[in-house]
MARZAPA-744465 format. One record per atom (N, C-alpha, C): residue in one letter; x, y negated, z negated. Coordinates in pm, whole numbers, plus 50000, padded with zeros to 5 digits. Example, Ala and Ser with C-alpha at 12.3 -4.5 7.8 and 13.67 -1.06 7.14 Angstrom:
A513195056949220/A512305045049220/A513205033049220/S512855022549292/S513675010649286/S512904999749213/
//
This chain:
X137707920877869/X136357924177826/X135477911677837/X134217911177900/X133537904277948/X132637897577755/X133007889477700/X132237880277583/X131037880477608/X130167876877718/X128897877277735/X128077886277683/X128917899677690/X128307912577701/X128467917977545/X129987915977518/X130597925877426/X131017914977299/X130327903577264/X130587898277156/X130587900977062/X132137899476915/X131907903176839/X131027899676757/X130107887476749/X128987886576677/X127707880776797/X126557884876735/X125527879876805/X125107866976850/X125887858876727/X126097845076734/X126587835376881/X128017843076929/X128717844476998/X127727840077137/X126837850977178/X125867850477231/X124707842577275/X124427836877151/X123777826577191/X123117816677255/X122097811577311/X122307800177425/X120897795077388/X120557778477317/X119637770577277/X118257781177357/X117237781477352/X115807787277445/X115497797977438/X116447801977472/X116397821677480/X116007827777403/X114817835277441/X114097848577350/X113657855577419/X113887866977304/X113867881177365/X112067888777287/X111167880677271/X109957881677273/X108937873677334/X107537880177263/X106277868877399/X105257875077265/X104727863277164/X103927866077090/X102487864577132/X101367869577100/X099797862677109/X099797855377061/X099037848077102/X098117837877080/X097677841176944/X097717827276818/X097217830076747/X095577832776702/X095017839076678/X093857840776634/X093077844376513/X093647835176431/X093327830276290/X093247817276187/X093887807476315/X093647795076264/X095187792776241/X094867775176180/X096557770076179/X096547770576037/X097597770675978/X097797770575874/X099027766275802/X099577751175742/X100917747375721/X101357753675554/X102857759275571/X103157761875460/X103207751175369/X103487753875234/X103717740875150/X105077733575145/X105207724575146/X106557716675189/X107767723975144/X107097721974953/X108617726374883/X108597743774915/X108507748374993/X109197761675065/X109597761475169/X109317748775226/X110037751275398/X111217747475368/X112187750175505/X113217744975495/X113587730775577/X114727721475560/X114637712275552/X114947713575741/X115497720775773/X116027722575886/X115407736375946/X115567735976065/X114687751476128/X116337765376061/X116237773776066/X117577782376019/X118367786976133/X119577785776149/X120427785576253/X120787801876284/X119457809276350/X119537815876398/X119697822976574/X120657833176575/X120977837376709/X120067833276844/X119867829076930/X118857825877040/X119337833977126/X118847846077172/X119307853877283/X118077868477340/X118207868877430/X117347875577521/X117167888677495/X116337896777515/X116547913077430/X117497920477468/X117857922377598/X119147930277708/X120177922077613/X120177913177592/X121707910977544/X121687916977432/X121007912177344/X120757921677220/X120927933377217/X120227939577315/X120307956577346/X122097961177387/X122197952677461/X123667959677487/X124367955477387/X124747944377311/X125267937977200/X125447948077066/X124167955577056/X124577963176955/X124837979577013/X124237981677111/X124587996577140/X126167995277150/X127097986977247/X127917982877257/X129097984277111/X128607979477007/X129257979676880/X128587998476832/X127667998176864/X127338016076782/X128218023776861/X128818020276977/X129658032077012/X130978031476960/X131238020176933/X132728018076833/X132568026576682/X131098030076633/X131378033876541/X131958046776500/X132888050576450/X133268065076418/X131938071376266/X131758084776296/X131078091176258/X130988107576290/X130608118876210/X130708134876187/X130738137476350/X129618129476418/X129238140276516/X129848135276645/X131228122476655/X131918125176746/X133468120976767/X133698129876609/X135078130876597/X135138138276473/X136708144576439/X136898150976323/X136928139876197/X136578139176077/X136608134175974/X136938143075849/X138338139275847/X138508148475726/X138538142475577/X137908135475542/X138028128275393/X138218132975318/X138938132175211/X139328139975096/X138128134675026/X137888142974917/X137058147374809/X135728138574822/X135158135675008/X133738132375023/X133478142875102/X133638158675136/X132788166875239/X131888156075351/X132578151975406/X131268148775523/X131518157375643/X130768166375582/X130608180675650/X129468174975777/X129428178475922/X128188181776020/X127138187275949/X126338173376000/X124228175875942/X123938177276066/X123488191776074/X122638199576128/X121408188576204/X121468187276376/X119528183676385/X118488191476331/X118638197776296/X117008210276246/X116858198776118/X118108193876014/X117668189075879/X116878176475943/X117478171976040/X116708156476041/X115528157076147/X115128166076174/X113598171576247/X112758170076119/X113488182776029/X112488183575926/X112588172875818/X113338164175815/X113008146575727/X112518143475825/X112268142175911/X111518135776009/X109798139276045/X109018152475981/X107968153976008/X107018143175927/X105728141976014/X104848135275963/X104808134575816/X104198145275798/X103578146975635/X104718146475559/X106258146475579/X107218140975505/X107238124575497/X107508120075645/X107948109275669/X106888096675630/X105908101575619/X104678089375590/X104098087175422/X105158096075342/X104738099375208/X105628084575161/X104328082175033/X104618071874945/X104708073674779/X105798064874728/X106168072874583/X104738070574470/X103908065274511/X102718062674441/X101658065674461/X101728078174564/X100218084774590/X100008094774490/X098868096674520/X098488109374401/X098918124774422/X099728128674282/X099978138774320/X099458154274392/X097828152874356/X097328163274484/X097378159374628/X097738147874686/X097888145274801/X099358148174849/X100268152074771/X101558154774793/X101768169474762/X101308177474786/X101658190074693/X102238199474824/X102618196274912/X104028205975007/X104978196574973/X105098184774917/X106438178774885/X106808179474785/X105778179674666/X106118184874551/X107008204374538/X106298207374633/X106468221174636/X107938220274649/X108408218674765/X109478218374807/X111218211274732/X110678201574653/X111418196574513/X111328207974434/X110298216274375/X110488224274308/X111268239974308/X111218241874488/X112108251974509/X113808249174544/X113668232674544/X114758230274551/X115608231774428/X114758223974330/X115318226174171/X115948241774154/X114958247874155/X115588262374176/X116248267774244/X116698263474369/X117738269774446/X119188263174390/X119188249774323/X120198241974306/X120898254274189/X119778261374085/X119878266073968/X120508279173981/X119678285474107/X120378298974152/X121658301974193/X121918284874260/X123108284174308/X124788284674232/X124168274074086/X124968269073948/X125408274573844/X123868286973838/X123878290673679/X123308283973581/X122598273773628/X122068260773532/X120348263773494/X119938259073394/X118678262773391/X117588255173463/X117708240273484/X116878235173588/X117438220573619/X116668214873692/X117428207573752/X116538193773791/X117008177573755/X116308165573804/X117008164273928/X116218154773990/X116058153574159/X116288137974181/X116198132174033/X115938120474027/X117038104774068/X118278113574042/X119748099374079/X119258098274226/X119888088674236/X120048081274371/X121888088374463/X122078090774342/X123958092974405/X124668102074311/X125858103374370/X126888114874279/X126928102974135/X127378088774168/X128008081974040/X126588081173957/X125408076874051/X124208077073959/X123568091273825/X124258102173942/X124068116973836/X125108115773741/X126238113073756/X126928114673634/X126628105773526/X125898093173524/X125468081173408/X124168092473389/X123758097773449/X122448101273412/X122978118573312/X123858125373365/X124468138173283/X125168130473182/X125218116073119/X125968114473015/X124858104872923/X124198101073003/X122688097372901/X122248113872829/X122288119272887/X121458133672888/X122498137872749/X123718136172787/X124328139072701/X124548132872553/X124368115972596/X124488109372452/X122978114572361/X121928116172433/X120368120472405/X120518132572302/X121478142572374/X121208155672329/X122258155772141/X123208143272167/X123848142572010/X123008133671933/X122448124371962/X121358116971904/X119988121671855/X119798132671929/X118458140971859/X119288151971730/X120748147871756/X121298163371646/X121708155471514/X121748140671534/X121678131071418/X123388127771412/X123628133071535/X125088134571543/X125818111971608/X125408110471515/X126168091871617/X127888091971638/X128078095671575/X129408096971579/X130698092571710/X129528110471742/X130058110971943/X129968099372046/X130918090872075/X130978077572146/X132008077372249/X132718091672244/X133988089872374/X133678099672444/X134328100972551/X134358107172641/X135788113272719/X136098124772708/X137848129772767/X137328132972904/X138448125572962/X138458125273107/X139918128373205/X140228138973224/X141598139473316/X142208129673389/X143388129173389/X143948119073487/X143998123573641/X143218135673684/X142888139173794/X141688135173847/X140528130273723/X139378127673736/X139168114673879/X138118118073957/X137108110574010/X137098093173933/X137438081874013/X137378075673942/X136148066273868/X134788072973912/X133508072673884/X133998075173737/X133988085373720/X133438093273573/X134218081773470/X135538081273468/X135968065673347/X134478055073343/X134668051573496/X133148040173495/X131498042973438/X131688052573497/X130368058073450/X130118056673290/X130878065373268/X131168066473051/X131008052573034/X131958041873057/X131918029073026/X130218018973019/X129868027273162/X128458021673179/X127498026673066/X127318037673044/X127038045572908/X127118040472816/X128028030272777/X128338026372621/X129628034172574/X130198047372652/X131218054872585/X132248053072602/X133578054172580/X134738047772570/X135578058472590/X136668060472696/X137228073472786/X138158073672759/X138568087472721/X139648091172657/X140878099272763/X141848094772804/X142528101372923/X143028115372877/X143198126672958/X144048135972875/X144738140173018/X146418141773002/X147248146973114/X147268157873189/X147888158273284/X148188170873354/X148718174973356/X149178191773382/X150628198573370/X151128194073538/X152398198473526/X153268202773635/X152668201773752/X152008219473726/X151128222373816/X149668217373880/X149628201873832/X148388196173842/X147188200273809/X146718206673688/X145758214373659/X146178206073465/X144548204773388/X144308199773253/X145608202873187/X146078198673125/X147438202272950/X146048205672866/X146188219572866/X145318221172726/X145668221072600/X146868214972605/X147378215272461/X147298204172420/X146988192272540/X146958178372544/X145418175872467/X144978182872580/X143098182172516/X142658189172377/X143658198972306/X143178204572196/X143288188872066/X144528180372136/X145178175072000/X144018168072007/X143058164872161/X142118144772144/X141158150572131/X140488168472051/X139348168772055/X138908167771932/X138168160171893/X137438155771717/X135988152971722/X135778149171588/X134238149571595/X133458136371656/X134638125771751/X133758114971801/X133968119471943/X134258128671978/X134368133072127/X132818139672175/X132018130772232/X130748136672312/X130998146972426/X132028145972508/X131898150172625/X133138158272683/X133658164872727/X135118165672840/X134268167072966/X134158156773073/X134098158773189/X135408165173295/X134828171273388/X135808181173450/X135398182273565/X136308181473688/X136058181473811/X136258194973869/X136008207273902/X136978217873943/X136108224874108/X137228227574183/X138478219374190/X138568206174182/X139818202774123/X139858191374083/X140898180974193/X140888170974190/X140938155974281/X142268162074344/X143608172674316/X143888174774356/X143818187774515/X142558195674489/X141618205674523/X142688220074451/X142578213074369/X143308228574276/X142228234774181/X142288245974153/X141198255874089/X141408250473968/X141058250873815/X141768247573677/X141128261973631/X142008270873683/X141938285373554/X141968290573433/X142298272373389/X142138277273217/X140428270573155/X139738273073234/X137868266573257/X137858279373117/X137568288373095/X137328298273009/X137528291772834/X138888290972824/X139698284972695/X138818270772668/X139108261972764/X138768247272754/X137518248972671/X136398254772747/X134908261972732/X135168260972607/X135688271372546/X135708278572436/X136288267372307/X137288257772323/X137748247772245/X136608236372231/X136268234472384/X134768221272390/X133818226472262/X133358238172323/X131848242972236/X132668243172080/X133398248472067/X133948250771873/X133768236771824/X134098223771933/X134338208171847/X132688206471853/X131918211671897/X130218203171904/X130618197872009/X131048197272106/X131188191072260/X130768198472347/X129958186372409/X129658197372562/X130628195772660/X130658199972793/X131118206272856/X130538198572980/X131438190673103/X130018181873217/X131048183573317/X130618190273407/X131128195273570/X130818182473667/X131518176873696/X131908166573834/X131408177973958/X130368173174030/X129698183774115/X130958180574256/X131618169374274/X131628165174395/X132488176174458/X133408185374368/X134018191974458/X133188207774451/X131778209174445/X131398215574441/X131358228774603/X132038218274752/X131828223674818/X132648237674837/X133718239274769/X134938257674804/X134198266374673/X132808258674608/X133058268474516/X131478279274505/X131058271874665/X129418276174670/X129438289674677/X128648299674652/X128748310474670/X129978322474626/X130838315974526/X131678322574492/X131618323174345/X131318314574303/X131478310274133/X130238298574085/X130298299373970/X128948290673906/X129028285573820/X129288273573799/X129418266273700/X128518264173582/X127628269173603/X127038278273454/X127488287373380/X127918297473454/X128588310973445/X130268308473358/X130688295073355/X131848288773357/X131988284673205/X130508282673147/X130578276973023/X130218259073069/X129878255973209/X129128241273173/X127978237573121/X127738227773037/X126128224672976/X125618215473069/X126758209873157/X125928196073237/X126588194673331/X125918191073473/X126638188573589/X126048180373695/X126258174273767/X125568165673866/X126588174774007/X124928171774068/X125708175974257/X125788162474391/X126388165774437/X126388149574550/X126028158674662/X124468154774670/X123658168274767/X123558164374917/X124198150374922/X125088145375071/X125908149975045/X126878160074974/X128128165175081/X128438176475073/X127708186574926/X127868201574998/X126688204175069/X125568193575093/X124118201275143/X123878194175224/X125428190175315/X124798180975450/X124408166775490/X124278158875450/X123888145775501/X125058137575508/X125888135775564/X126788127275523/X126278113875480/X127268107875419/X127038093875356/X128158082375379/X128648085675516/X129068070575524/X128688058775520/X129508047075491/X128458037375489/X127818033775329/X127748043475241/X126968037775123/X125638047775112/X125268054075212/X124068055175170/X123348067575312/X122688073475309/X121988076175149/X122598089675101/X122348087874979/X122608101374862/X121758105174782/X122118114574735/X120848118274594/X122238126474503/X121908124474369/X122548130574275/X122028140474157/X121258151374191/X120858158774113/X121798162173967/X121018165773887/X121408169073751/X120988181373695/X122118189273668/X121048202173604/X121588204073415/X121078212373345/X121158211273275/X121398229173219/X122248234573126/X121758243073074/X120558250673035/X120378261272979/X119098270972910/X119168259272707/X117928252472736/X118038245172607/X117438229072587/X117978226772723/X118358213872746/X117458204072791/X116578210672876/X115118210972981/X114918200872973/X114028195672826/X113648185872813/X114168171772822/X115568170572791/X115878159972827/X116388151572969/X116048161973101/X115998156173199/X115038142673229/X115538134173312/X114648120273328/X113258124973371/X113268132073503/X111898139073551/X112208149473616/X111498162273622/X111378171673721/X110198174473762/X110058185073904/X108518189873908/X108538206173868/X107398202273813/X106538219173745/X105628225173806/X106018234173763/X104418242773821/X103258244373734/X102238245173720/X100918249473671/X100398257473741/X099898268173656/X099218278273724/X099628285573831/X098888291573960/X099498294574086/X099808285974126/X099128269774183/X099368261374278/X099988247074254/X099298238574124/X099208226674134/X100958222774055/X101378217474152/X103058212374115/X102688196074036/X103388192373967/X103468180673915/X104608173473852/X104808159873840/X105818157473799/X106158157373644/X106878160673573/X107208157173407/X107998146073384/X108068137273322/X108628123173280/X109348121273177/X110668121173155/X111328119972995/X111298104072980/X109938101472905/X109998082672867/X111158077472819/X112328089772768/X113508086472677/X114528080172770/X114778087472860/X115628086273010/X115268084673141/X115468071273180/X114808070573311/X115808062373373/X116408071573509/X117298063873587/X116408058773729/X115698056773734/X114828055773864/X113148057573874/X112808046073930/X111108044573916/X110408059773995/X111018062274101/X110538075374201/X111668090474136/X111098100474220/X111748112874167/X112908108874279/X113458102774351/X114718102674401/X114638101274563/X115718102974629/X115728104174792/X115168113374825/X113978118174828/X113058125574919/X113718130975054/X114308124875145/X114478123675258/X115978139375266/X116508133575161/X118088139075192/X117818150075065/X116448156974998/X116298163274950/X115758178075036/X115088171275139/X114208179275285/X115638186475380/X116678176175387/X117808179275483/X118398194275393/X118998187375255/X119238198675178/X118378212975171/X117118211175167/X116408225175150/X116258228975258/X116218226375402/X116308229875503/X117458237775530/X118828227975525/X120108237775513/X120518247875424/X119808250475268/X119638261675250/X119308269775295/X118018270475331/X116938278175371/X117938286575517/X118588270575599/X118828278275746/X119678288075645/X120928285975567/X122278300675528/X121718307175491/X120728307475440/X120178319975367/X121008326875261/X120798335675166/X121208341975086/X122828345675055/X122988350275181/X123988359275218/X125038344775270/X124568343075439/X125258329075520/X125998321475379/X125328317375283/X125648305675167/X127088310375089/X127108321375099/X128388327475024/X129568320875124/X129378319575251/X130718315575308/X131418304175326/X130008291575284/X130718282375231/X131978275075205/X132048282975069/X133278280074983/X134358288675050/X134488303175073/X135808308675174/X135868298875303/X135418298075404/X135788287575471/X136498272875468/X135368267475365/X136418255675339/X137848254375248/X137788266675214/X139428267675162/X140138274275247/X139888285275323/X140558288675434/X140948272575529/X140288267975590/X140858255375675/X141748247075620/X141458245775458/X142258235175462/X143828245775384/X143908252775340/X145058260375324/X145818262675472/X144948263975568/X145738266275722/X146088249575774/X145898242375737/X146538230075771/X147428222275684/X147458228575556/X147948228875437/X149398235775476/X149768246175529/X150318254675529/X150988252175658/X150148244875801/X150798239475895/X151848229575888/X151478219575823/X152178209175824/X152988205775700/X153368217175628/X154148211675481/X155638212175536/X155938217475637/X157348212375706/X157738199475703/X156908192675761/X156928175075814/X156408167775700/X155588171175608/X154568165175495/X154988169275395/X155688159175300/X156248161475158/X154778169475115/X154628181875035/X153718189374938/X154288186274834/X154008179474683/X154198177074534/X154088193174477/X152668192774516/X152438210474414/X151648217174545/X153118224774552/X152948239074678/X152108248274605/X151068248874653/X149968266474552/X148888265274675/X148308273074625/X147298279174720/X146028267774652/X145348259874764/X144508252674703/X142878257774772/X141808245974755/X140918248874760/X140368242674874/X139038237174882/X138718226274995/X139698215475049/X140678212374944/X141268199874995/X142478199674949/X143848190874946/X144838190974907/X145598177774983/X146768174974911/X147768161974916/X148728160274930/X148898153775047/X150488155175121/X150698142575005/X152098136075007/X152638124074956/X153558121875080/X152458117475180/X153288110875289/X154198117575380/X155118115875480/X156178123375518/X157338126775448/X157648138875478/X158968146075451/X160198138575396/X160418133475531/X161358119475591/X160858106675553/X161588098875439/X161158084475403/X161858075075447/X163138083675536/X164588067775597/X163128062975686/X162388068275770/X161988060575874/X160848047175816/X160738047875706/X159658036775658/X158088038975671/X158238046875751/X157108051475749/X155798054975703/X154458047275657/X154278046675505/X152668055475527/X151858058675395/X150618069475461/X149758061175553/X150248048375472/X149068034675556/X149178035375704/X150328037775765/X150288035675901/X150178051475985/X150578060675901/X150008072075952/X148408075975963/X147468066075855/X146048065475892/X145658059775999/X146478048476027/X146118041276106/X146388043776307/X147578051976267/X147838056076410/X147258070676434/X146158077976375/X145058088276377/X144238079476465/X143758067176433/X142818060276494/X142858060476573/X144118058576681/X144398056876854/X144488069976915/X144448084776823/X144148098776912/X142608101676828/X141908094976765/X140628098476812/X139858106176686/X141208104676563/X140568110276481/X140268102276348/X139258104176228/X139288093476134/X140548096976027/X140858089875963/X141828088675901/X141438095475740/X142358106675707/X141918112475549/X141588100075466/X141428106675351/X141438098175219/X142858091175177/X143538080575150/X144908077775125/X145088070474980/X146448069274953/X146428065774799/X145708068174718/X144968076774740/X144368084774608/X144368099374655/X144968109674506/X144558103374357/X145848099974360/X145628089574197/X146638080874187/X148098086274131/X148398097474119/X149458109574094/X150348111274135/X150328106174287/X151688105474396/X151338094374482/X152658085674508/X152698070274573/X152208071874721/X152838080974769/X152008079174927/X150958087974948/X150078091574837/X149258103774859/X147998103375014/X147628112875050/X147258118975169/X146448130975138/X145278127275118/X144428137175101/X143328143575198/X143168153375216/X142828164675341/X141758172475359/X140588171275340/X139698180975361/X138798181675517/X139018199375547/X138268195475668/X136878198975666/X136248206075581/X135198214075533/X135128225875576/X134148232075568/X133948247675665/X133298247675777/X132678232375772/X131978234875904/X132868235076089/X134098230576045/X135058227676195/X135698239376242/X135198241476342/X136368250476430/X137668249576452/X138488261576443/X139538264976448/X140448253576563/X139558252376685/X140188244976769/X140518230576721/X139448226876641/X139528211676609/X140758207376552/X140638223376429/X142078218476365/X142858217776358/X143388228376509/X144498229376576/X144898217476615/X143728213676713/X144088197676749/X144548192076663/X143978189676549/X144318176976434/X145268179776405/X145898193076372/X147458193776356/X148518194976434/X148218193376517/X149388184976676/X149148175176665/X148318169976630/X148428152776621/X149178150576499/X149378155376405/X149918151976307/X151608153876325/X150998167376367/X152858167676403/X153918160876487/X153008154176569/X152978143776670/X153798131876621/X152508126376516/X152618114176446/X154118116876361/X154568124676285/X155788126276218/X156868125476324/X156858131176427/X157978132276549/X158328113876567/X156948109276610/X157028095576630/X157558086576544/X157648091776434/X158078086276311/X159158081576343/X159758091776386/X161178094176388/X161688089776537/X161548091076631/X161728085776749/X161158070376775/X160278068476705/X159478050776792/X158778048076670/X159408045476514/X158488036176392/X158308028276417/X158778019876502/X157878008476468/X156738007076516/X156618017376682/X154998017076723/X153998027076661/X154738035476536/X153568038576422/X153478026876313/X154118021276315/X154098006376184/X152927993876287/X152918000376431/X152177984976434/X150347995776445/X150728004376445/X148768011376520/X148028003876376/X146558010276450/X146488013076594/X146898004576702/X146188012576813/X146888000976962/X146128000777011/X144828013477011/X143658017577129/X142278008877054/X142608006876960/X141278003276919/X140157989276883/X138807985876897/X138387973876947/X139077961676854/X139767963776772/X140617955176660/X141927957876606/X143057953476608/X143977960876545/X144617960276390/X145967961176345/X145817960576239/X145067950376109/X144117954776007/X143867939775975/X144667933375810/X144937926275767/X145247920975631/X144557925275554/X145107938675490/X144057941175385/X143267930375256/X144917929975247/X144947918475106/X144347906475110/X144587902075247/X143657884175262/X141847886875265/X141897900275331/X140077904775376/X139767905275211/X140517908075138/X139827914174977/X139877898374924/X141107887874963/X140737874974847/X140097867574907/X140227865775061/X139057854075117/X138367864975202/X137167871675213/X136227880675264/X135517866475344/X135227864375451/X134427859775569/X133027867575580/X131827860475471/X131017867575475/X129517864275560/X130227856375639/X129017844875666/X129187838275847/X128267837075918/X129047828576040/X128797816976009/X129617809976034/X129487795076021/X130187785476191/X129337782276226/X129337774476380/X130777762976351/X131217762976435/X132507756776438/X132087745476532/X131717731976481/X131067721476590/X132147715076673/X131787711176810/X132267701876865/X133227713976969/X132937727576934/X133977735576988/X133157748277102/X133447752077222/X132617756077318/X131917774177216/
//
């Protein structure tokens, strides 16, 4: 591979003169900064021509893996295929040129459109309405547990300071509580990987604010005893707070209102499309029960026939703006495209796929808890453990046929766990493919480990040190003098 072209840093590149611009002439006069801000030295930045630049990074964007040109099956992140129609419509003018500080009659199709979103989120849940306002899934859940410490603090109730959290739980929600001020109370699992409610009856008392609940939960198992739990939460003065993230097997089938939740956050990058690799971006809506209204951070209202506006809880405020705008437009768009009816299939789909690959490969793939699951589910590695074979290198040798590698070692329940979701949006063919490759990869196991212990093989880097990248991280270039 030619360095000139394909350097791994821009740096690399380099050559004293070279630029890849041609400014005007100034025409405003000279003007010297003040000393104590300059720097002492000019800053030892890249010198290189725009073509190099241009190929330099297109060059690296095609290394990147991403939805739209390969399968990605991540466990419990849906990065389901975003639709072009959503990013046309984040992309129109009168969206794209809006600022969080104009006046609200100058915004009123964007306001609009937050407000039918609120309500479609509600139609969708069972919930009575809904803020727009988190930035993310982890940001909605600090914000459904403010909401929540708010709603015992107006009842004169101080008491409530913990929070019960499954050992299946998301490992947000422990953090989150913590960020809160609340202090997390673990409660076990049966057998069957689903709550011990006998576990949760003994830790529920009068300093328990919350039971957060994922369903399906981190294993993608249903928790069928949601009814009882309900019924034990509400008797202690506890509410009840739904982990939205595995909200995608359960769209159109069931409602977590309907369920007995008072509080729930949605991660509206991953049942409503945008993926979020990378960090960003997300939005984390919050809805709230019939009761509750008021203590959302902000929503928009209606007045009258026309004029939408925003409402402000001065009490709770996770964010200066009503939220990601952008990935709020993608979402109401992809409603809008399923329509009524389309939206119900959702959730059957994405449990159909992953039960059929579930069901493919439990020959070769140790299954812990064989049941019929939901969006997603968890091998613990191969069948066969003489070959050494570990989940780490079975992610890694996905990489060299083309596909991204599941979720691994988590949840933390089983040592080689392998977690699986393909969503609803992939065709049958894809997943056929993906499961010949898998079956592939186990054969190889067994015939040639060690060239699954060294993958990948195909790809622009190969294996790297996890452990040294996490204690000495290289965050910086630093010129190596005297050296070509």
């Amino acid at each position: 591979m030619n360095n000139q072209l394909y350097g791994n840093l821009i740096f690399e590149l380099s050559h004293p003169g070279r630029k890849g611009y041609s400014l005007p002439n100034n025409e405003f006069g000279h003007y010297e900064l003040p000393a104590t801000i300059c720097r002492a030295e000019d800053a030892p930045l890249p010198e290189c021509d725009e073509l190099t630049v241009v190929r330099h990074y297109t060059n690296h964007s095609a290394n990147n893996f991403g939805v739209n040109n390969g399968f990605y099956p991540l466990g419990s992140c849906t990065m389901k295929y975003n639709p072009v129609l959503n990013e046309e419509t984040a992309l129109l003018p009168g969206f794209q040129a809006l600022h969080p500080s104009q006046p609200e009659d100058t915004c009123q199709g964007a306001l609009e459109l937050m407000f039918n979103l609120q309500h479609s989120l509600s139609a969708l849940t069972g919930l009575s309405d809904f803020t727009l306002n988190p930035f993310a899934g982890a940001h909605g859940e600090l914000t459904g547990l403010m909401i929540i410490r708010a709603y015992h603090q107006q009842r004169g109730d101080d008491r409530r300071t913990k929070v019960i959290v499954p050992d299946t739980a998301h490992g947000t929600n422990p953090a989150s509580a913590a960020v809160c001020g609340l202090d997390v109370v673990e409660v076990r699992s049966t057998q069957d990987g689903t709550v011990d409610v006998d576990d949760l009856r003994e830790k529920l008392d009068g300093t328990i604010a919350a039971v957060m609940m994922t369903n399906p939960n981190t294993l993608g198992l249903f928790e069928r005893q949601i009814p009882e739990i309900a019924k034990l939460v509400h008797a202690n003065g506890t509410l009840l707070y739904y982990d939205g993230a595995n909200l995608n097997p359960m769209l159109g089938k069931c409602r977590p209102g309907d369920m007995g939740f008072d509080v729930m956050h949605i991660n509206l990058h991953k049942t409503f499309s945008t993926p979020h690799g990378g960090g960003g971006p997300g939005c984390g809506p919050v809805g709230v029960r019939a009761g509750m209204e008021e203590l959302l951070p902000c929503r928009v209202v209606k007045s009258g026939d026309a004029l939408y506006h925003i409402v402000r809880n001065e009490g709770i405020q996770v964010g200066a703006t009503v939220g990601n705008f952008a990935v709020m437009v993608r979402a109401y768009t992809y409603i809008l495209s399923l329509g009524k009816e389309e939206v119900k299939m959702v959730g059957p789909l994405a449990t159909l796929n992953a039960n059929y690959i579930k069901e493919s490969l439990k020959d070769l793939y140790e299954l812990p808890i064989d049941t019929l699951c939901k969006h997603e589910f968890v091998f613990n590695g191969l069948k066969d453990k003489s070959t050494g074979v570990t989940t780490m290198d079975i992610a890694k040798r996905l990489l060299d046929y083309g596909y991204h590698a599941p979720t691994i070692y988590f949840p933390l329940l089983f040592h080689e766990s392998l977690m699986i979701e393909p969503t609803e949006s992939e065709s049958k063919d894809t997943i056929d493919g993906f499961i010949a490759v898998m079956r592939r990869i186990a054969e190889e196991a067994i015939t040639n480990p060690d060239m699954v212990k060294g993958a990948p093989h195909s790809t622009p880097i190969g294996r790297v040190d996890d452990v040294l990248a996490a204690k000495q991280p290289v965050l910086t270039f630093r010129e190596v003098r005297g050296e070509e």
